[in-house]
C-alpha positions in Angstrom: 29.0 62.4 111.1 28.5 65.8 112.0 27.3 66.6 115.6 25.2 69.6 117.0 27.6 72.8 117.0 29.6 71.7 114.6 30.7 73.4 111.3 31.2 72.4 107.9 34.3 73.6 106.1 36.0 73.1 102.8 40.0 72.3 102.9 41.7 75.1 100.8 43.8 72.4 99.6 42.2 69.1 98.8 38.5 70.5 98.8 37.7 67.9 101.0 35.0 68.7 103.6 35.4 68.4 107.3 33.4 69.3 110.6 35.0 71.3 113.3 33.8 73.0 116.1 34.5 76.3 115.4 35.7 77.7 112.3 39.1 79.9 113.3 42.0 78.8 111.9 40.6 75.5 110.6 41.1 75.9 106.7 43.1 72.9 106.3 42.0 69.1 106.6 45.4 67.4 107.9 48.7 68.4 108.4 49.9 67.0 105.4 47.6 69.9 103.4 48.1 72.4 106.0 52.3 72.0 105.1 51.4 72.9 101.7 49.1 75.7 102.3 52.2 77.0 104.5 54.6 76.3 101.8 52.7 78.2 99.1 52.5 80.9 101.5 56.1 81.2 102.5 57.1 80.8 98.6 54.7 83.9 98.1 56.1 85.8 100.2 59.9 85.1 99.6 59.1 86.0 96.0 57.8 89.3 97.0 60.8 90.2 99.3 63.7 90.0 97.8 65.4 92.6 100.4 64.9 89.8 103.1 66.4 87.3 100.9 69.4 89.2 100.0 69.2 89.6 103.7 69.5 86.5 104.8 71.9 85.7 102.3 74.3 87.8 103.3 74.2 86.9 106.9 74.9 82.8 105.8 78.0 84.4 103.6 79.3 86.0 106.8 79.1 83.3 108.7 80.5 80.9 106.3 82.8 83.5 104.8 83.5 86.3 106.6 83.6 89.9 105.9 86.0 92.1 104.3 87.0 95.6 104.0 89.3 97.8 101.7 92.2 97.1 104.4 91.5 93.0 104.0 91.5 93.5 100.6 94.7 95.1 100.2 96.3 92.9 102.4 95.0 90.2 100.5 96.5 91.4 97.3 100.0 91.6 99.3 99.6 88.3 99.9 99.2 86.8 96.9 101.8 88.9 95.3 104.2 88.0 98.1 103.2 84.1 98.5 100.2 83.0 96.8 101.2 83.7 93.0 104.9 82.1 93.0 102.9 78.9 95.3 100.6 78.5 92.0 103.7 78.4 89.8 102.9 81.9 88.3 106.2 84.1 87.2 107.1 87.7 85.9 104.2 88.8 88.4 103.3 92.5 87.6 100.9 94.2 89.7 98.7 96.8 88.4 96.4 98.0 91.2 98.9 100.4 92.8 99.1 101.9 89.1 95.9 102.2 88.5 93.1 101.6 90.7 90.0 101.4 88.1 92.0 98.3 86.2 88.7 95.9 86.6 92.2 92.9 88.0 94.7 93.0 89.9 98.0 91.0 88.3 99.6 90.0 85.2 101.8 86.9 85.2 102.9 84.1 83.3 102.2 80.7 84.1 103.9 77.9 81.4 104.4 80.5 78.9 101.0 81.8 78.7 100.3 85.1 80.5 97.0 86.3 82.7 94.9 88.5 83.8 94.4 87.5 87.7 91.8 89.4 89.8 92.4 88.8 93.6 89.2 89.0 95.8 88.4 88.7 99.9 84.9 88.6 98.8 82.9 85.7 98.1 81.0 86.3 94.9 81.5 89.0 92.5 79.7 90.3 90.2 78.0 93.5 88.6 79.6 95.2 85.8 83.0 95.1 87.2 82.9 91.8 86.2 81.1 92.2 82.6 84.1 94.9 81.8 87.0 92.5 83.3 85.6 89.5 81.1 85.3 91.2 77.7 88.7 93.2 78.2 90.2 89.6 78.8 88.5 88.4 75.7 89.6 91.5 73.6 93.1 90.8 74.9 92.7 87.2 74.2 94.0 86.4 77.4 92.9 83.5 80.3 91.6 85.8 83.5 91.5 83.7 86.8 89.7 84.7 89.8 91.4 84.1 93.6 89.6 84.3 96.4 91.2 84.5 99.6 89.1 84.5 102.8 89.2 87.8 104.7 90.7 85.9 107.9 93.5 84.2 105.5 92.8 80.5 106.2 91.7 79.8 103.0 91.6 80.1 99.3 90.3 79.1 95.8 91.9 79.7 92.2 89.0 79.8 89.4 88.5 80.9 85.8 86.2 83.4 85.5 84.8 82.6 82.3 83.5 79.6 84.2 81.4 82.0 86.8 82.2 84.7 89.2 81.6 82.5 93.0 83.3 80.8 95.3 82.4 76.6 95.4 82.9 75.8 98.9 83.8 72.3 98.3 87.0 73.6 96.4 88.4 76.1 99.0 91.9 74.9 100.4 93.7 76.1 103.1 96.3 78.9 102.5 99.6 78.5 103.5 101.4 80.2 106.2 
């Protein structure tokens, strides 16, 4: 029942009509349509802005991962050459980096008579065409490449095959050995 003053306005939802008093910011019926309006709004703009996506993003991978550096990086690299390889049962451990710095990994090493390419990283994804060039030289070569990634503060790590994707799975990272 509408009553004197009142207005009558369509839900942008639901269509349903309703009677409010005045009309600013009523466009929604309940809160259950009002949630969805906002939701269809919010999904709009996320869409559109993809800079404060990536934003954000990279702001929950430095909190959960941390941030590196060259320095990091390097040290990581010593690390696993030193302590993390021999750990994983790899042998004959050559490392090209300090050859060559463009080689798209970082070690060559045998593990139960098979040899690979190994790529150690501080950094939590990794991706690009770095990655597109280590993967087909690895097929070319016919050889398994594995990707470790060591966190930049060295309390953890995780061994995966990059064929099988280039991130880290939290739920797999395992403390690194001191």
């Amino acid at each position: 029942m509408r009553h004197k003053g009142e207005l009558e306005v369509t839900c942008k939802i639901c269509r349903r009509v309703f009677h409010v008093s005045h009309r600013y910011r009523y466009s929604y019926c309940s809160d259950r349509c009002r949630l969805i309006g906002k939701a269809i709004v919010h999904r709009d703009y996320a869409r559109n802005n993809q800079e404060h996506l990536r934003g954000y993003s990279r702001c929950w991978r430095h909190g959960v991962w941390g941030a590196s550096s060259r320095r990091i990086g390097a040290a990581a690299e010593l690390y696993a050459l030193k302590k993390l390889l021999p750990l994983l049962g790899y042998k004959d451990i050559f490392h090209v980096s300090p050859i060559r710095r463009f080689v798209p990994f970082d070690f060559v090493a045998t593990r139960e008579g098979t040899r690979f390419l190994i790529d150690v990283t501080t950094s939590m994804n990794r991706g690009g065409a770095w990655n597109r060039t280590a993967l087909e030289l690895a097929k070319a070569l016919r050889m398994p490449f594995v990707r470790v990634f060591i966190k930049p503060d060295f309390t953890g790590y995780m061994v995966r095959n990059a064929f099988d994707g280039g991130n880290v799975l939290l739920s797999r990272v395992k403390s690194l050995p001191q």
